[in-house]
C-alpha positions as a LaTeX table, in Angstrom:
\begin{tabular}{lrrr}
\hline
Residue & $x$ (\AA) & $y$ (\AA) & $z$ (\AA) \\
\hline
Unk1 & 87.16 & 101.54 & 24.62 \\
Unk2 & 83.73 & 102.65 & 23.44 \\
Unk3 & 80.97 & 103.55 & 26.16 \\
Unk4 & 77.56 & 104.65 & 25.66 \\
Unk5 & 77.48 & 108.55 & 24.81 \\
Unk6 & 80.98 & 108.83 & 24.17 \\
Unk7 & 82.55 & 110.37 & 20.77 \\
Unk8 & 85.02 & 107.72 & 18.63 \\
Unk9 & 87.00 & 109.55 & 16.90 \\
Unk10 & 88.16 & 107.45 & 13.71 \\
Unk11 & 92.08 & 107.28 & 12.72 \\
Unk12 & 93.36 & 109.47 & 9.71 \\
Unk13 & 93.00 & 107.77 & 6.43 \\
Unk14 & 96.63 & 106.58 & 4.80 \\
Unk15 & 97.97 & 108.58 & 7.65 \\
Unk16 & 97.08 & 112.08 & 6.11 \\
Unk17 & 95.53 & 114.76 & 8.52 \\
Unk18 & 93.01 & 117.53 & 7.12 \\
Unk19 & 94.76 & 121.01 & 7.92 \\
Unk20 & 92.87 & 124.15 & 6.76 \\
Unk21 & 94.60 & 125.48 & 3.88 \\
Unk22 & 96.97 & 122.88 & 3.36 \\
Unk23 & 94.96 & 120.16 & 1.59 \\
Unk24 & 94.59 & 117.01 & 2.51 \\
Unk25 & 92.04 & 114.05 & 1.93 \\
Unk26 & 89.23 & 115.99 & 1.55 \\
Unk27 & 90.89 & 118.48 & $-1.34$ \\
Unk28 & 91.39 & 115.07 & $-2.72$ \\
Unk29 & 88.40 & 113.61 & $-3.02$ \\
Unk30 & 86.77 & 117.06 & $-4.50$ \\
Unk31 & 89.50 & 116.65 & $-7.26$ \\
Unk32 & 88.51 & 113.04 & $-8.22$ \\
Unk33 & 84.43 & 114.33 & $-7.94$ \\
Unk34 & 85.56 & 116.95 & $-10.56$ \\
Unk35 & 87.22 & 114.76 & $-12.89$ \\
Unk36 & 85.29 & 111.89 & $-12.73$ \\
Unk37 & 82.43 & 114.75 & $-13.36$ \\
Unk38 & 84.14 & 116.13 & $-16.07$ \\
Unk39 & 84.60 & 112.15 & $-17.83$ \\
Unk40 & 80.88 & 111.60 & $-17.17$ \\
Unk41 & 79.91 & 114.82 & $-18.87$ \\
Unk42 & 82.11 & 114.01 & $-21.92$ \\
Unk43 & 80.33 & 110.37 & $-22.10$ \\
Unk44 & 77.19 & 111.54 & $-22.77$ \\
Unk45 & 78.03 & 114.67 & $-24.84$ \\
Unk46 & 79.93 & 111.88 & $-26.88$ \\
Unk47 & 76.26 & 110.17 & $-26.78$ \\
Unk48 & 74.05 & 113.51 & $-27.81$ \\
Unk49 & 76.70 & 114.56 & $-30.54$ \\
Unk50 & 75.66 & 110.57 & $-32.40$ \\
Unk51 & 71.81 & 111.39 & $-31.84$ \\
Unk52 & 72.37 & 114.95 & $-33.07$ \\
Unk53 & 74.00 & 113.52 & $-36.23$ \\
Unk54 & 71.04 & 110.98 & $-37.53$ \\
Unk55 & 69.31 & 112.98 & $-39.72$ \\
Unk56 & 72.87 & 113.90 & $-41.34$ \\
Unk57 & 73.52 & 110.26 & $-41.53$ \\
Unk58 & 70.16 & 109.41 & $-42.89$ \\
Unk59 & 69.65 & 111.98 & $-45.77$ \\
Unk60 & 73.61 & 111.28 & $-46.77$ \\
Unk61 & 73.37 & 107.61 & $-46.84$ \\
Unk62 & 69.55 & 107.59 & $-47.78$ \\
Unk63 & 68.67 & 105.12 & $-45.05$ \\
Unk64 & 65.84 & 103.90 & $-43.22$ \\
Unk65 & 64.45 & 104.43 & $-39.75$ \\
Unk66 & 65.81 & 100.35 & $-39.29$ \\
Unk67 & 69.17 & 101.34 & $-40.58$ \\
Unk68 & 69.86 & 104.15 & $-38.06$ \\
Unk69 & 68.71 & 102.10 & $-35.19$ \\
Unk70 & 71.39 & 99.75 & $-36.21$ \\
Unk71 & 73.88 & 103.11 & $-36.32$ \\
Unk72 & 72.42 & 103.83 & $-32.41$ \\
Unk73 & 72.85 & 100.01 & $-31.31$ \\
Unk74 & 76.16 & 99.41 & $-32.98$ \\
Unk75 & 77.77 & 102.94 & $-31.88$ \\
Unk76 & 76.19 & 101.46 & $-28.17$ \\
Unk77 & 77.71 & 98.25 & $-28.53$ \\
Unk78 & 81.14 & 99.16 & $-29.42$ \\
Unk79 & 81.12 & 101.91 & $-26.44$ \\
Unk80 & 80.05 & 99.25 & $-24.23$ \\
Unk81 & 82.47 & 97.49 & $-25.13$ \\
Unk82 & 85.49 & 99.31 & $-24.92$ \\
Unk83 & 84.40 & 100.33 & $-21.26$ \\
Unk84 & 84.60 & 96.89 & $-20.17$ \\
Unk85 & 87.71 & 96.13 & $-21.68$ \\
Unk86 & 89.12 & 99.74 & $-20.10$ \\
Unk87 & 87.48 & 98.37 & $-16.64$ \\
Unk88 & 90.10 & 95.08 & $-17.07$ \\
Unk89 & 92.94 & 97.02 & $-17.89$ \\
Unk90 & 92.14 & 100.01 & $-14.96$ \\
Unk91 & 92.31 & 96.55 & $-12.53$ \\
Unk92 & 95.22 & 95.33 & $-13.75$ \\
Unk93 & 97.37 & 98.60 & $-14.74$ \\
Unk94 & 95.34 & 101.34 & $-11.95$ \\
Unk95 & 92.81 & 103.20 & $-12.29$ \\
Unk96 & 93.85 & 106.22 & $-11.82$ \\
Unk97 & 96.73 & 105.64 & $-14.57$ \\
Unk98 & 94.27 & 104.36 & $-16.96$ \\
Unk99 & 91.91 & 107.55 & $-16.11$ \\
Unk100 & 94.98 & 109.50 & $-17.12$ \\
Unk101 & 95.90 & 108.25 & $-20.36$ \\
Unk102 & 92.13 & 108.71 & $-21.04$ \\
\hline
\end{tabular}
């Protein structure tokens, strides 16, 4: 029972205790920081690497300022795209599964 100035201490969470040195929930959740880190950073180096190639795509394909917003909003669309669909499937197959294969 809780009284005023007293410490609750919450239960362990899935039944796993933190020990020093031999990992636990909170080695855990550093590991998914660092790899959903590590997805985010390859997201928008995927992003910079399609900006960095516009004047490429514009001399090659002599096109107009209108045409490579088109190459921005279409590359933006189809990304958008495929994360929602990857959201669904993560739901229904796991997340962490899906964030595998990935």
């Amino acid at each position: 029972m809780w009284a005023p100035g007293s410490v609750q201490q919450s239960p362990p969470i899935s039944g796993v205790v933190r020990q020093p040195g031999k990992g636990g929930v909170m080695d855990r959740k550093w590991w998914t920081l660092t790899a959903v880190c590590a997805g985010t950073f390859m997201l928008l180096l995927d992003l910079s690497v399609v900006n960095v190639a516009l004047p490429d795509i514009q001399r090659s394909l002599h096109s107009s300022f209108s045409d490579l917003q088109w190459v921005i909003d279409a590359y933006t669309l189809t990304l958008a795209a495929f994360l929602l669909t990857a959201g669904v499937i993560g739901d229904i197959f796991g997340r962490r599964r899906l964030f595998a294969i990935g």
